[in-house]
C-alpha positions as CSV (number, residue, x, y, z in Angstrom):
1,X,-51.2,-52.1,67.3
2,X,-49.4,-50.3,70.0
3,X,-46.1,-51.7,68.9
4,X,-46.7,-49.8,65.5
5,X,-47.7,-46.2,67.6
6,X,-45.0,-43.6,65.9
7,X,-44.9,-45.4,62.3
8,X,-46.1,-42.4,60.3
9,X,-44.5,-39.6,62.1
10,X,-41.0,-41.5,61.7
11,X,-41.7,-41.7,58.0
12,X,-42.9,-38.3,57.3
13,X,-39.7,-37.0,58.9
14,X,-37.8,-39.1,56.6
15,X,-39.3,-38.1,54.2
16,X,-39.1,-34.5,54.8
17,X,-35.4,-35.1,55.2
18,X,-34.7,-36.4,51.8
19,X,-37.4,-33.7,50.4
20,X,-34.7,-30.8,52.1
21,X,-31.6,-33.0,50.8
22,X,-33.1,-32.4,47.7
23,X,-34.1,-28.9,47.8
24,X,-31.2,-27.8,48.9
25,X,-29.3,-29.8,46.6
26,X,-31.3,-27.9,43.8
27,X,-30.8,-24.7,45.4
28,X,-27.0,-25.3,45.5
29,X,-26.8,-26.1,41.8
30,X,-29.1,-23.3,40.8
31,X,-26.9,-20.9,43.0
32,X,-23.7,-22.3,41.0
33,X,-25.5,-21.5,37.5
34,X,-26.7,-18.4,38.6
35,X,-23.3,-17.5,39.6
36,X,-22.1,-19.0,36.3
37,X,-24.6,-16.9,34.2
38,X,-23.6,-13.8,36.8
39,X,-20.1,-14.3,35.6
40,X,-20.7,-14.8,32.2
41,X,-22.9,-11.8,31.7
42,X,-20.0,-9.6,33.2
43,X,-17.7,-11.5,30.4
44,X,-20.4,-10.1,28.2
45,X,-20.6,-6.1,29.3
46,X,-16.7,-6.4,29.3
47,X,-16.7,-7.5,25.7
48,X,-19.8,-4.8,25.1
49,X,-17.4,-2.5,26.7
50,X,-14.3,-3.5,24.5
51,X,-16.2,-3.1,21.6
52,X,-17.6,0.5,22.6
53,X,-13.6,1.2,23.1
54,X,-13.0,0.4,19.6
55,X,-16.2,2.1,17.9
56,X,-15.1,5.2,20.0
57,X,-11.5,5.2,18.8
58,X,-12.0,4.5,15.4
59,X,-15.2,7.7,15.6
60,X,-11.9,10.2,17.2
61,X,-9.4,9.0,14.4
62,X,-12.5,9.7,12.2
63,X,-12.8,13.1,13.1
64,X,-8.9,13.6,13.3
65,X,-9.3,12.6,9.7
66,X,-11.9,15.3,9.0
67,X,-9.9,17.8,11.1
68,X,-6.1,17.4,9.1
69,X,-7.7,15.4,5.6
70,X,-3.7,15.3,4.8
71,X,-2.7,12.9,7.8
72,X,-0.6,10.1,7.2
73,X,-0.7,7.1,9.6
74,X,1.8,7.8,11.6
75,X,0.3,11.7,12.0
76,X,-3.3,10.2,12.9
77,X,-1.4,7.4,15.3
78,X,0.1,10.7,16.7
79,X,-2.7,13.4,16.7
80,X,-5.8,11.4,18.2
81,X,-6.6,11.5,21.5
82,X,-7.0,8.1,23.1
83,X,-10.7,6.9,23.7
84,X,-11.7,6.1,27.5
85,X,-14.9,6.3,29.0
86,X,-13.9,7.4,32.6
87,X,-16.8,5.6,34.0
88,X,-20.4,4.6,33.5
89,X,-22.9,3.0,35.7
90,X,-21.1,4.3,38.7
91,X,-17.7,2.7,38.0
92,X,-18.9,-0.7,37.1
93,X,-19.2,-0.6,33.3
94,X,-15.9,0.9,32.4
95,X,-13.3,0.6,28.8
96,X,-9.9,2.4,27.1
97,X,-8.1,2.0,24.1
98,X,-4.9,2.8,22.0
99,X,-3.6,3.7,19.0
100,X,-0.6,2.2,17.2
101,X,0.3,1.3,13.6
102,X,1.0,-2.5,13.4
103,X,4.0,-3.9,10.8
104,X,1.4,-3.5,8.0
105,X,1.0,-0.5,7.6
106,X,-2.5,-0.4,8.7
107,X,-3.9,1.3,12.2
108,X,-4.5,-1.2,15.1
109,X,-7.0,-0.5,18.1
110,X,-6.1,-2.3,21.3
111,X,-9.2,-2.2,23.2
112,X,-9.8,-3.0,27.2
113,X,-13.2,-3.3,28.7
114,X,-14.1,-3.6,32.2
115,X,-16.8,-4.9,34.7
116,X,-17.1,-4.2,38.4
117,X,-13.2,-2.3,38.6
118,X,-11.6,-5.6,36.6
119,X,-13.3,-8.2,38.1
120,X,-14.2,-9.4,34.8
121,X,-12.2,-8.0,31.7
122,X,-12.3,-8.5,27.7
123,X,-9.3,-7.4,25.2
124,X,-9.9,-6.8,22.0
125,X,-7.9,-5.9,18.9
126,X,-9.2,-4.3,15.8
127,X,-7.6,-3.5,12.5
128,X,-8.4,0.1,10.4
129,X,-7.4,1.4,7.2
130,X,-7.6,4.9,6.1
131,X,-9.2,4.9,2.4
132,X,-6.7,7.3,-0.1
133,X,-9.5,9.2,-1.6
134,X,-10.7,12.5,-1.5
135,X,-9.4,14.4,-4.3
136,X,-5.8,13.1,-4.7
137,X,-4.2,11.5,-7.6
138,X,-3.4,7.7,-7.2
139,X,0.3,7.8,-7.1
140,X,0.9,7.3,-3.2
141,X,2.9,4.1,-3.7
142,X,6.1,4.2,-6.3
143,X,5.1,1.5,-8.5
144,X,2.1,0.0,-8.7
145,X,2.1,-3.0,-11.4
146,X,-1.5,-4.7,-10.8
147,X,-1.2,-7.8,-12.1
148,X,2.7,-8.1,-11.4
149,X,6.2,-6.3,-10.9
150,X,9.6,-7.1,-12.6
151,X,12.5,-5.4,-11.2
152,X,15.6,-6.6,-13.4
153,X,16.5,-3.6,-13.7
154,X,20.3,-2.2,-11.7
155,X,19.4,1.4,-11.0
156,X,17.8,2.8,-7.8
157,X,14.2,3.1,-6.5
158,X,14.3,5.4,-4.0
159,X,12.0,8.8,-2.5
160,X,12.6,12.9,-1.8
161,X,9.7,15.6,-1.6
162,X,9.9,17.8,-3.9
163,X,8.4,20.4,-1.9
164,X,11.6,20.7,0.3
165,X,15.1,21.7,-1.3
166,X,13.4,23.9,-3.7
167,X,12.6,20.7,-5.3
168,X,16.2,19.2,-6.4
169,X,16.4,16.0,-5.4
170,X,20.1,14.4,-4.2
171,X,20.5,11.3,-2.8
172,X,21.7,13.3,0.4
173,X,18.1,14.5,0.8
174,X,16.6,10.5,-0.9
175,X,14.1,9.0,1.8
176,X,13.0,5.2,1.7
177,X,9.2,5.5,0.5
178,X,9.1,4.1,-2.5
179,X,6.9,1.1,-1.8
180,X,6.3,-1.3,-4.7
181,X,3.3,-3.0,-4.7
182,X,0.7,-5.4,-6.5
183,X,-3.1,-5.1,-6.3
184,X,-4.6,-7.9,-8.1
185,X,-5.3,-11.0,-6.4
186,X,-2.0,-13.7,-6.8
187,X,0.0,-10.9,-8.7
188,X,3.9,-11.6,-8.0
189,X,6.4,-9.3,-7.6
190,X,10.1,-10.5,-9.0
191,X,13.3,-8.5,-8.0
192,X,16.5,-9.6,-9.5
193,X,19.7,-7.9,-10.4
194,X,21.6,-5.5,-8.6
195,X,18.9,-2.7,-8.0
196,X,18.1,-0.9,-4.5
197,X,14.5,-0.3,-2.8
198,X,14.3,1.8,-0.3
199,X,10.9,1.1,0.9
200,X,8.1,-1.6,1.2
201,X,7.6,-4.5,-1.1
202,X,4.6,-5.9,-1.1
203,X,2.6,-8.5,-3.4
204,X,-0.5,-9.9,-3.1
205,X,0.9,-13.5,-4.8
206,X,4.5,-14.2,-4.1
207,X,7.6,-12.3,-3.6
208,X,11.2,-13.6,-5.6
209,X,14.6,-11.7,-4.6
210,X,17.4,-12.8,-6.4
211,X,20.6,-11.3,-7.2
212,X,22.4,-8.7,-4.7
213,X,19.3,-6.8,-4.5
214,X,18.6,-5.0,-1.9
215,X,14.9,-3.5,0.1
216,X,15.0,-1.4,2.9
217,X,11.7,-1.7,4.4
218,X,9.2,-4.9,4.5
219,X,8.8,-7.2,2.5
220,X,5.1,-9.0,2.5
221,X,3.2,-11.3,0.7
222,X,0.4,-13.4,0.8
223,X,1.8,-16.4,-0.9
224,X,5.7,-17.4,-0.6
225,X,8.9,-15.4,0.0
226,X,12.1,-16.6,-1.7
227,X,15.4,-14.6,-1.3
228,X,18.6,-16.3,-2.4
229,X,21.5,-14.8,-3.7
230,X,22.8,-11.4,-2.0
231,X,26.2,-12.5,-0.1
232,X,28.1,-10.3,-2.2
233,X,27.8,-7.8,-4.2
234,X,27.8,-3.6,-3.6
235,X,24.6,-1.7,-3.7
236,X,23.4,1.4,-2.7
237,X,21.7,1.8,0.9
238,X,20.5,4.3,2.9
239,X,22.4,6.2,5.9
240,X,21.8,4.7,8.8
241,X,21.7,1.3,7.7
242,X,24.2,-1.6,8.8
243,X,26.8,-2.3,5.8
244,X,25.2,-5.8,5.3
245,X,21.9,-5.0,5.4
246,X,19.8,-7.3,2.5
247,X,16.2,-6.4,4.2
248,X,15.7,-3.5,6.3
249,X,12.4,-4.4,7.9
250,X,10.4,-7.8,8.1
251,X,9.8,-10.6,5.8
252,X,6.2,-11.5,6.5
253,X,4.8,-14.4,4.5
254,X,0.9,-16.3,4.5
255,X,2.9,-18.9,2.7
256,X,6.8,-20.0,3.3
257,X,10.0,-18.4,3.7
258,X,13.3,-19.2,1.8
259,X,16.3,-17.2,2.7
260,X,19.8,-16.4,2.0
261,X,22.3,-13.3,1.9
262,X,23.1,-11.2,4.3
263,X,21.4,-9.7,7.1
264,X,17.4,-8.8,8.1
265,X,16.9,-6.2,10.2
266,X,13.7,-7.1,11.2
267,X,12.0,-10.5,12.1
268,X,10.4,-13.2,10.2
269,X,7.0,-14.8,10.2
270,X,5.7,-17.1,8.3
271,X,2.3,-19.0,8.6
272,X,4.3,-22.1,6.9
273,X,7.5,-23.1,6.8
274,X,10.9,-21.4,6.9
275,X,14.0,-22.5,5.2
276,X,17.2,-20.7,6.0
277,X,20.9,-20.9,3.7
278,X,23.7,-19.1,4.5
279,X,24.9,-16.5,5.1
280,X,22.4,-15.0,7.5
281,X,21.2,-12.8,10.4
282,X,18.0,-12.0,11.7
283,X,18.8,-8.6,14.3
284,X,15.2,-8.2,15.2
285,X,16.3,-4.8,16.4
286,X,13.1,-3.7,17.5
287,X,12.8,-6.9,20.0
288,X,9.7,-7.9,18.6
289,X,9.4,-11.0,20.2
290,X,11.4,-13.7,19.0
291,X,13.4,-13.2,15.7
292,X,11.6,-16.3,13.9
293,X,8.5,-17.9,14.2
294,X,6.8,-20.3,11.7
295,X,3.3,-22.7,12.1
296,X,4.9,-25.1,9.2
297,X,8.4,-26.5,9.0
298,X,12.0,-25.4,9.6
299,X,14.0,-27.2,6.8
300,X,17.1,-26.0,7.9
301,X,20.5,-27.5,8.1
302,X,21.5,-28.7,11.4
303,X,24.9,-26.5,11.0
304,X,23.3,-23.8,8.8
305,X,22.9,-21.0,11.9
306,X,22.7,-17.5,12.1
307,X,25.8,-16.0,11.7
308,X,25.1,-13.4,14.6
309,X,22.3,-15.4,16.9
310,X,24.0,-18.8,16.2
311,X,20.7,-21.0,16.0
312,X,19.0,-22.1,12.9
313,X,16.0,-21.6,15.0
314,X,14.6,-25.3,15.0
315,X,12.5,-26.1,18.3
316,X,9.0,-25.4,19.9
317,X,9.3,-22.2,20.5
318,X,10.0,-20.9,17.1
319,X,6.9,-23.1,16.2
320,X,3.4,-21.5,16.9
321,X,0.7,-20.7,15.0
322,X,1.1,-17.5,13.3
323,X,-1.2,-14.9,11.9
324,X,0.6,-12.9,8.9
325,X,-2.4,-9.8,8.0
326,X,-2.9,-10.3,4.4
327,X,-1.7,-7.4,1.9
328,X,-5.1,-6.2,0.6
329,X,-6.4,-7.2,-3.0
330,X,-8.5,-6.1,-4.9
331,X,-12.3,-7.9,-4.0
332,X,-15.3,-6.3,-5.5
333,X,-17.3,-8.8,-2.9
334,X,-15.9,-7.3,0.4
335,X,-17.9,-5.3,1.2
336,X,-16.4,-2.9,2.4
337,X,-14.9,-2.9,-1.1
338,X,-14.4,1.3,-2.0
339,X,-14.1,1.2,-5.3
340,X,-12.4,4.7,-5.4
341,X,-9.7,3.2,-3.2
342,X,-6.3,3.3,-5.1
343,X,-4.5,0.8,-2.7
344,X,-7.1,-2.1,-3.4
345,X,-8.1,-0.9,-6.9
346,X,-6.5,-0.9,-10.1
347,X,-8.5,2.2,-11.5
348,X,-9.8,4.1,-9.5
349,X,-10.8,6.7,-12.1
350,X,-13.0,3.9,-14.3
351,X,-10.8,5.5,-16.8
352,X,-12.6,3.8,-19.9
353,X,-15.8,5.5,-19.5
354,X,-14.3,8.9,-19.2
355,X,-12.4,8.5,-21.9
356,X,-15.1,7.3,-23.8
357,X,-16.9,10.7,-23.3
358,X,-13.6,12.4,-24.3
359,X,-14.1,10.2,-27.6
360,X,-17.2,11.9,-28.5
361,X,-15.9,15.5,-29.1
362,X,-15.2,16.8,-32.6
363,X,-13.6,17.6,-34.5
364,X,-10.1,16.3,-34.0
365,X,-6.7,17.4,-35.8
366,X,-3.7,15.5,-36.4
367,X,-0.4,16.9,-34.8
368,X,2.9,15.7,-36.2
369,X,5.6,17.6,-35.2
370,X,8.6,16.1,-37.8
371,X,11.3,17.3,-38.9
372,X,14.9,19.7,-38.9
373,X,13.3,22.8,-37.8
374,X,9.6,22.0,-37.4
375,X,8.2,22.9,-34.1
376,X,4.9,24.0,-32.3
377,X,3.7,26.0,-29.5
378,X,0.9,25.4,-26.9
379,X,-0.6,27.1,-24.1
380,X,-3.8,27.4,-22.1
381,X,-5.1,29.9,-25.4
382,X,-4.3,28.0,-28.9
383,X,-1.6,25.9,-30.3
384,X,0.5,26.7,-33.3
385,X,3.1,24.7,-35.2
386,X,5.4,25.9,-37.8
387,X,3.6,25.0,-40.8
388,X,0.3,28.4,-39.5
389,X,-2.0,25.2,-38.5
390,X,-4.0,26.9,-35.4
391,X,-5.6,24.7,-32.7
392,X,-7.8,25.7,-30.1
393,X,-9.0,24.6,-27.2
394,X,-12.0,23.5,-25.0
395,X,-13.4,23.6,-21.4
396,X,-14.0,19.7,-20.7
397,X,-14.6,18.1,-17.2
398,X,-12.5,15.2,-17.2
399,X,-11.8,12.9,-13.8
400,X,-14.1,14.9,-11.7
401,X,-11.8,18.4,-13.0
402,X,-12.7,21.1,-14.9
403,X,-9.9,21.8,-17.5
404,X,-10.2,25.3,-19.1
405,X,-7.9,24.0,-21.8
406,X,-8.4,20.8,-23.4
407,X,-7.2,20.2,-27.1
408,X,-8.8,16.9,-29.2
409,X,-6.2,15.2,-31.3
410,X,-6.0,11.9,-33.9
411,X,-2.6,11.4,-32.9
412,X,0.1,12.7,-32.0
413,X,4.4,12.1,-33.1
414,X,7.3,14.5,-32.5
415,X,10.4,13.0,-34.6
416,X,13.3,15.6,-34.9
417,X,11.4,18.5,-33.7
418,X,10.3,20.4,-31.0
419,X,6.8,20.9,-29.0
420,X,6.3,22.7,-26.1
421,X,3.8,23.8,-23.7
422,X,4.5,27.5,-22.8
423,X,2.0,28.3,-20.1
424,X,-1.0,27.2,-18.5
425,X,-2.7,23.8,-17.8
426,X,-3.1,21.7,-21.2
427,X,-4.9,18.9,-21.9
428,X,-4.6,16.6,-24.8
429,X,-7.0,14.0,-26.1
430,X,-5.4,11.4,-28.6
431,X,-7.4,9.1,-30.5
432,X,-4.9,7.0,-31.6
433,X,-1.2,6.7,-30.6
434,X,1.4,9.0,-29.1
435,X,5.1,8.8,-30.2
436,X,8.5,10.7,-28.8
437,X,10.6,9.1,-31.1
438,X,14.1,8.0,-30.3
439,X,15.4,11.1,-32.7
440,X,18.1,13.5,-31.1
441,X,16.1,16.5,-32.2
442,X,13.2,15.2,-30.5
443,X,11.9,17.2,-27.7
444,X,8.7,17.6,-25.6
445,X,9.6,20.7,-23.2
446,X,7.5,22.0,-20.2
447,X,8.1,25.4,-18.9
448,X,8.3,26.2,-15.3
449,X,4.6,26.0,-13.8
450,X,3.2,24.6,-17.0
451,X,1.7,21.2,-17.3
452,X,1.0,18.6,-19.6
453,X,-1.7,15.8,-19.5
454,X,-2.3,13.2,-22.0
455,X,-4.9,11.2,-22.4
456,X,-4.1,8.3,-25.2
457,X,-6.4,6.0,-26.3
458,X,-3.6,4.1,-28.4
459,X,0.6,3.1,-27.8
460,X,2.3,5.4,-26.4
461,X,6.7,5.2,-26.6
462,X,8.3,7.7,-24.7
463,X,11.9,7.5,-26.4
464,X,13.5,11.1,-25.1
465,X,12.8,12.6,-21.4
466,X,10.3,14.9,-20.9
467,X,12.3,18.1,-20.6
468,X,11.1,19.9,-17.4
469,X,12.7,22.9,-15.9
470,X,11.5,22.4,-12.2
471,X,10.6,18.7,-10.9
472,X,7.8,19.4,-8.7
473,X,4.1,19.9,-8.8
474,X,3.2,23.5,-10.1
475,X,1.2,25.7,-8.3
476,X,-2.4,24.0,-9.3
477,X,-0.7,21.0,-7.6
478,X,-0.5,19.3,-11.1
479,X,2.6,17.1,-11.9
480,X,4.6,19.3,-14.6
481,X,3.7,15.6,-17.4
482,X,1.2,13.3,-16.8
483,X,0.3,10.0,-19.1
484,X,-2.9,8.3,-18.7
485,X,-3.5,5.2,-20.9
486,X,-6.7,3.8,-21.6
487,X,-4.6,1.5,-24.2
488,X,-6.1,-2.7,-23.8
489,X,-2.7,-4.4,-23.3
490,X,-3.9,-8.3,-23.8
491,X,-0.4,-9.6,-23.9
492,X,1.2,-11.2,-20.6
493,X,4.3,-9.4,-21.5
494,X,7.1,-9.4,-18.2
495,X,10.1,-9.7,-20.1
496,X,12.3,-6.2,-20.6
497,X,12.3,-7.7,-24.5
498,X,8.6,-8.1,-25.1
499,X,6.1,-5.4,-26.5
500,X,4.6,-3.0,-24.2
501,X,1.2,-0.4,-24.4
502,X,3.4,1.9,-22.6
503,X,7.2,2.3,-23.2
504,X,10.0,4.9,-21.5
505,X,13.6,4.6,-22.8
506,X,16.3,6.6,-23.9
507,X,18.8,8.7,-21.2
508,X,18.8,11.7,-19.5
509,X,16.2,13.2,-16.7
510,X,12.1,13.5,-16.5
511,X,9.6,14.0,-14.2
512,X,6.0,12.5,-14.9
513,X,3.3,10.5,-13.5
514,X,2.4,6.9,-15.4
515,X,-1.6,5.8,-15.0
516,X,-1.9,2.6,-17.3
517,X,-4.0,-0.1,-15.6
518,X,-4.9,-1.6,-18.6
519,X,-1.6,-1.8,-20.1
520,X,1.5,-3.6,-19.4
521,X,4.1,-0.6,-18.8
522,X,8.2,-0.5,-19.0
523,X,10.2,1.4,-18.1
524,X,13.7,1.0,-19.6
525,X,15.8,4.2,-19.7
526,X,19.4,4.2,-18.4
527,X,18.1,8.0,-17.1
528,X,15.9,9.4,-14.2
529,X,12.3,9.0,-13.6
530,X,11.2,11.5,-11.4
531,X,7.4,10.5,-10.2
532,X,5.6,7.3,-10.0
533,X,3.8,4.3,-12.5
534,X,0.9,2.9,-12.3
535,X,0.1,-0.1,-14.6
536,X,-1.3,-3.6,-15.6
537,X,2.1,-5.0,-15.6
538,X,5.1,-2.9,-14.8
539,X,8.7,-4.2,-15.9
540,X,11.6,-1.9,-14.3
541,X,14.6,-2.7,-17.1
542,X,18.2,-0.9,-17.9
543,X,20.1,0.8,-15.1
544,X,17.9,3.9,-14.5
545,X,16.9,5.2,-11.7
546,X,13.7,6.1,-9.9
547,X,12.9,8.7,-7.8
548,X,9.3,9.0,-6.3
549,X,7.9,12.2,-5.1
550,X,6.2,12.2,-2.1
551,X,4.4,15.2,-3.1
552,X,2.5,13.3,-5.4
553,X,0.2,12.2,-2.7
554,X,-1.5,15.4,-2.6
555,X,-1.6,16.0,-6.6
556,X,-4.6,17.5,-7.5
557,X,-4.6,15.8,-10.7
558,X,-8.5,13.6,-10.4
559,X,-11.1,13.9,-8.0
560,X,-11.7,10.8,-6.8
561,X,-14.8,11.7,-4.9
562,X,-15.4,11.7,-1.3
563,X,-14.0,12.0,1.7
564,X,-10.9,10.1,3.2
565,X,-12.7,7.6,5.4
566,X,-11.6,4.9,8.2
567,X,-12.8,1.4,7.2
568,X,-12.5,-1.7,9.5
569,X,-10.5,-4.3,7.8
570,X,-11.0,-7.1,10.9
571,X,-10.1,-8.4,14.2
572,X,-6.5,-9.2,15.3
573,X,-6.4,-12.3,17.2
574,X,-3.1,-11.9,19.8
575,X,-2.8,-10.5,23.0
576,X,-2.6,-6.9,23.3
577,X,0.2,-5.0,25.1
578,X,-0.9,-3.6,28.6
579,X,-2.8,-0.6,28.0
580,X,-1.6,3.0,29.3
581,X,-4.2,3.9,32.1
């Protein structure tokens, strides 16, 4: 028995050893997870805090918005103060942001939040739009065809305000905003021919260049890009602009990229793959990043390279994984779907059901103005025409307006004859269809700070200009001619041949606004459009010319309700640029 003295006392140490092996083993592990949780709830404030940085710079652009309603992007970029919290929680919790306008157009909010002076840090970057609404007439983008855009045509499309220069336009004074664009989801835009852009062109669907066109700003879609053609050829560009410039901006494509012709000015990115011909250059003269980049394919020639870079851009690091921002469509499920918001909605104005109101009133009179010598007068008081017929007029509220001067017609044709609108506001109703007939006597004249609006419920063919002594907005800020079609155009017309709800030809000069977005529109004159269209279809034929007023962006021509608001369109998944402190 003594042998065994000292048994249990050995043991119990032992097993108190193992017992602290143990505990401290657990204590080292819970130490690590409690480090690990420390760490990622600092992760967490920091994103808390990046996300605060965003909610507070979108609230100041907000407000900027509320202060100057008129702002463009670039104005708002410029104007708003830059959101930064200084420091809460006695410097631990702390965030900034900035504000820039990305290649889309749209406003982007780089965000940086902060946890114990940086120790743990999130980025962030959001993407804003600014809706359009708030009283102004939809024509702040040159064409608008909803469902699609043909461009055959081998004029000009290019921009001027009309509320500088006494509003003359010259191409000395011509500016590149007149963006073409498509609204519907899928719609296509087609450019061929030998006509100038100078602006954006952007298409929901995809995005075909052919010819020796040329576009001076970006051109975006969400499906494919294909530009061929354009080695040769003269067309008009704007100062500034290198001799060989095919596309002054980007090409940005959700789908694949085909090019040929000339130079970009910009970059190229495309989610798939890229396909390069020559001739070609892309300058990237912004140095935004690399020139190219692509997630899909490069199909390029071995020996096909850029004529200025002298690569065809094959390798790793041209291909990443790219993120092209979609062009917004129309999607009544979004929602953050505005349905007052001209950029993602054909009509705005539900223009149906107010001209179905407009359908009720009685009684209507015919008006055909025909004939050597036949002619009739309108103001904001009564209408006569040479035969003693006396029309008068009515105070209707029509697009969220009040017009003092509104006259309800079956139908209305001038052929060989002369109407015009002497003074005043004036408003016409038509039942049925509205005719300018092709007739050299023909003539629908505006005098100086008059204005005509038409509302059609039939056809309507334009076939002489509008004659219009001053092409600018009159002092109501009312175009001098407006059209607004509530005409069903069922037909998938796109050729410059096929049959049309809404037709302008003949030569010589106009200014007017087109609104048709149920009707497939062309415009086929060898003259001058000055002002903008808006419809289901829009085909751009002959060798004319348009010339969009910027102006037109605060037209007073609809209320559209509401205030101009700042709506988050999603996150932006990149790295942000270092932020200013």
């Amino acid at each position: 028995m003594k042998q065994q003295q000292g048994f249990t006392l050995v043991s119990v140490m032992l097993l108190t050893v193992v017992a602290g092996v143990v505990v401290f083993t657990s204590l080292k592990d819970s130490i690590v997870q409690e480090r690990l949780s420390g760490n990622f709830q600092k992760k967490v404030n920091a994103r808390m805090m990046s996300e605060r940085a965003v909610f507070a710079q979108a609230e100041k652009v907000q407000q900027q918005l509320h202060a100057n309603p008129d702002a463009d992007i670039d104005e708002l970029v410029a104007q708003t103060q830059q959101a930064h919290s200084g420091s809460i929680h006695k410097g631990d919790l702390k965030y900034r942001a900035q504000l820039n306008k990305n290649g889309a157009g749209e406003l982007e909010i780089a965000a940086l939040g902060e946890r114990y002076a940086g120790e743990a840090e999130a980025n962030l970057v959001a993407r804003y739009a600014v809706t359009s609404n708030g009283g102004y007439a939809p024509f702040n983008t040159a064409i608008v065809g909803c469902d699609g855009v043909l461009n055959s045509a081998g004029g000009n499309i290019d921009s001027y305000d009309s509320q500088q220069d006494d509003g003359q336009y010259d191409r000395g004074n011509a500016s590149t905003e007149a963006h073409v664009k498509t609204i519907s989801p899928n719609a296509d835009i087609v450019v061929s021919g030998g006509s100038s852009t100078w602006g954006d062109v952007r298409a929901t669907g995809n995005i075909k260049v052919t010819g020796s066109g040329f576009i001076s700003g970006t051109v975006h879609a969400n499906g494919d890009i294909d530009v061929s053609g354009g080695s040769s050829g003269d067309y008009a560009i704007p100062p500034g602009f290198p001799a060989k410039t095919r596309i002054g901006g980007d090409i940005l494509a959700k789908g694949s990229v085909t090019y040929q012709g000339r130079q970009i000015l910009g970059v190229v990115r495309a989610e798939q793959d890229v396909h390069f011909i020559p001739p070609f250059a892309v300058r990237n003269i912004n140095n935004n990043g690399l020139a190219v980049l692509y997630g899909g394919n490069n199909t390029t020639g071995e020996n096909n390279k850029d004529s200025i870079a002298g690569t065809n851009y094959k390798g790793a690091r041209y291909h990443q994984t790219v993120t092209v921002p979609a062009v917004p469509a129309s999607n009544s499920e979004d929602p953050y779907h505005d349905p007052k918001d001209p950029d993602t909605n054909c009509d705005p104005y539900s223009l149906p059901s107010e001209l179905a109101k407009l359908q009720q009133k009685l009684p209507r009179q015919g008006l055909n103005v025909t004939g050597w010598g036949s002619h009739a007068q309108f103001d904001d008081e009564q209408g006569r025409d040479s035969l003693g017929s006396v029309y008068m007029p009515t105070s209707t509220s029509i697009l969220g307006r009040q017009y003092g001067s509104v006259y309800f017609l079956d139908k209305l044709t001038i052929d060989g004859a002369e109407l015009t609108i002497a003074k005043g506001d004036v408003v016409f109703y038509i039942n049925g269809d509205f005719n300018l007939t092709a007739n050299g006597d023909s003539a629908l004249n505006i005098n100086e700070d008059a204005s005509l609006t038409l509302f059609v419920q039939g056809k309507s063919q334009i076939q002489q200009p509008v004659n219009v002594l001053k092409k600018t907005l009159n002092s109501n800020k009312l175009p001098p001619f407006s059209l607004y079609s509530g005409y069903q155009d069922n037909s998938t017309a796109t050729q410059c041949g096929d049959d049309f709800g809404v037709g302008l030809s003949g030569t010589g000069q106009m200014y007017g606004t087109i609104y048709a977005p149920y009707s497939n529109v062309k415009f086929g004159a060898s003259g001058e459009l000055y002002g903008a269209i808006r419809g289901k279809r829009v085909s751009v034929c002959g060798d004319g010319d348009i010339h969009y007023d910027t102006a037109l962006k605060k037209s007073q021509g609809g209320n559209l309700g509401g205030q101009r608001r700042v709506i988050f369109l999603g996150w932006q998944y990149k790295t942000p640029k270092e932020l200013s402190p």
